[in-house]
C-alpha positions as MATLAB code, in Angstrom:
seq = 'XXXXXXXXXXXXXXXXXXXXXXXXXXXXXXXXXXXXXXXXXXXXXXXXXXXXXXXXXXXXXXXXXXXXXXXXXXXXXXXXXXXXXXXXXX';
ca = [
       0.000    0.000    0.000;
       1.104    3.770   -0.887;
       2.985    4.949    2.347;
       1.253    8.477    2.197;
      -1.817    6.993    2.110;
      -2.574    3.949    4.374;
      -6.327    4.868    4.969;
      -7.131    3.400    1.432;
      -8.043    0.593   -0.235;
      -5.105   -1.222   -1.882;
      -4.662   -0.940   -5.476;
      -5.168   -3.913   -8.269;
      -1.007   -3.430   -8.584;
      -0.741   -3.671   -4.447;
      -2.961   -7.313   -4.558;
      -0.930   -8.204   -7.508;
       2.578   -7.463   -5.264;
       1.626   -8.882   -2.220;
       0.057  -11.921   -3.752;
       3.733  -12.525   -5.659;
       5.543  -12.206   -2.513;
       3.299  -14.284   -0.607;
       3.436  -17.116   -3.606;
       7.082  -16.699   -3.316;
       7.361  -17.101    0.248;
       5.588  -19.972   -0.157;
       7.669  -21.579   -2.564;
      10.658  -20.564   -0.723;
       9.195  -22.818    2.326;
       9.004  -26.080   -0.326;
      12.644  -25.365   -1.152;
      13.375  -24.977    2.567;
      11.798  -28.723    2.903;
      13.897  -29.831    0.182;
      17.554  -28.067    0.942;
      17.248  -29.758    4.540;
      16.428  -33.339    3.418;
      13.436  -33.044    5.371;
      11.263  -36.102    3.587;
      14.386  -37.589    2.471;
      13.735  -40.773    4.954;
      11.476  -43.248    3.988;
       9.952  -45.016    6.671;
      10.245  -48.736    7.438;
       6.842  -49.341    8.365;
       4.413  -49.394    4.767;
       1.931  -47.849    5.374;
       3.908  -44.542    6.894;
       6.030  -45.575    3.725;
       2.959  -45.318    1.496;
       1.848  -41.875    3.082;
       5.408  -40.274    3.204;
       4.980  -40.995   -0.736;
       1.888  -39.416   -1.155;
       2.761  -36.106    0.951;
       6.089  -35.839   -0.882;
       4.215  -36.192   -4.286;
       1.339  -33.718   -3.406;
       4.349  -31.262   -2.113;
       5.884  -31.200   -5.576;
       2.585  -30.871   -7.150;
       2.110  -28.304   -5.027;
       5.475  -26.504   -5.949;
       5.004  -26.750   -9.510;
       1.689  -24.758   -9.945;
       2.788  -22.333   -7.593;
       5.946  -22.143   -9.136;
       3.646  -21.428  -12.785;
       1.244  -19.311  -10.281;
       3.872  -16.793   -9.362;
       5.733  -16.697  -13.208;
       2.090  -15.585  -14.310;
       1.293  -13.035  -11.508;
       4.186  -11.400  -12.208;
       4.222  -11.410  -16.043;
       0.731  -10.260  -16.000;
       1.901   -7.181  -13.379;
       4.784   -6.427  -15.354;
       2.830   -6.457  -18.422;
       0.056   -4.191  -16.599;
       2.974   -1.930  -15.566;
       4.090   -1.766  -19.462;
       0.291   -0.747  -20.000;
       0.445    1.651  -17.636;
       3.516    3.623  -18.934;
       2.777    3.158  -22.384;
      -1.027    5.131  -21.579;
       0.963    7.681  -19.725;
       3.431    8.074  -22.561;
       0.908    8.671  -24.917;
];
């Protein structure tokens, strides 16, 4: 939000910002998880074997479309942003 100005709503291009560095918080938490090993164990027992699969499938799933998520927020802001200067150019 504008600093000058915290009293109003947030602008389409303050969403757009905050939802990008929330998506990339986010993603930086998966990589966290994966830098530290943290599912790297497989347990012995099968079914804790079976579910340990399943969550470390559904966390990559989960990286990927927030991974695409985030590269379209912020190509659609940065093409908004283009917008914007080229309507203020004109």
């Amino acid at each position: 939000m504008r600093d000058n100005d915290r009293s109003a709503a947030p602008t389409p291009r303050d969403v757009a910002e905050e939802t990008i560095a929330k998506l990339l918080e986010a993603l930086a938490v998966l990589e966290a998880i994966e830098r530290a090993d943290l599912l790297g164990d497989l347990p012995a027992d099968p079914d804790a074997a079976a579910r340990h699969q399943c969550a470390v499938s559904l966390l990559a799933v989960l990286r990927r479309e927030l991974a695409a998520l985030a590269a379209e927020l912020q190509a659609n802001h940065l093409a908004q942003e283009l917008f914007e200067r080229l309507r203020g150019s004109a």
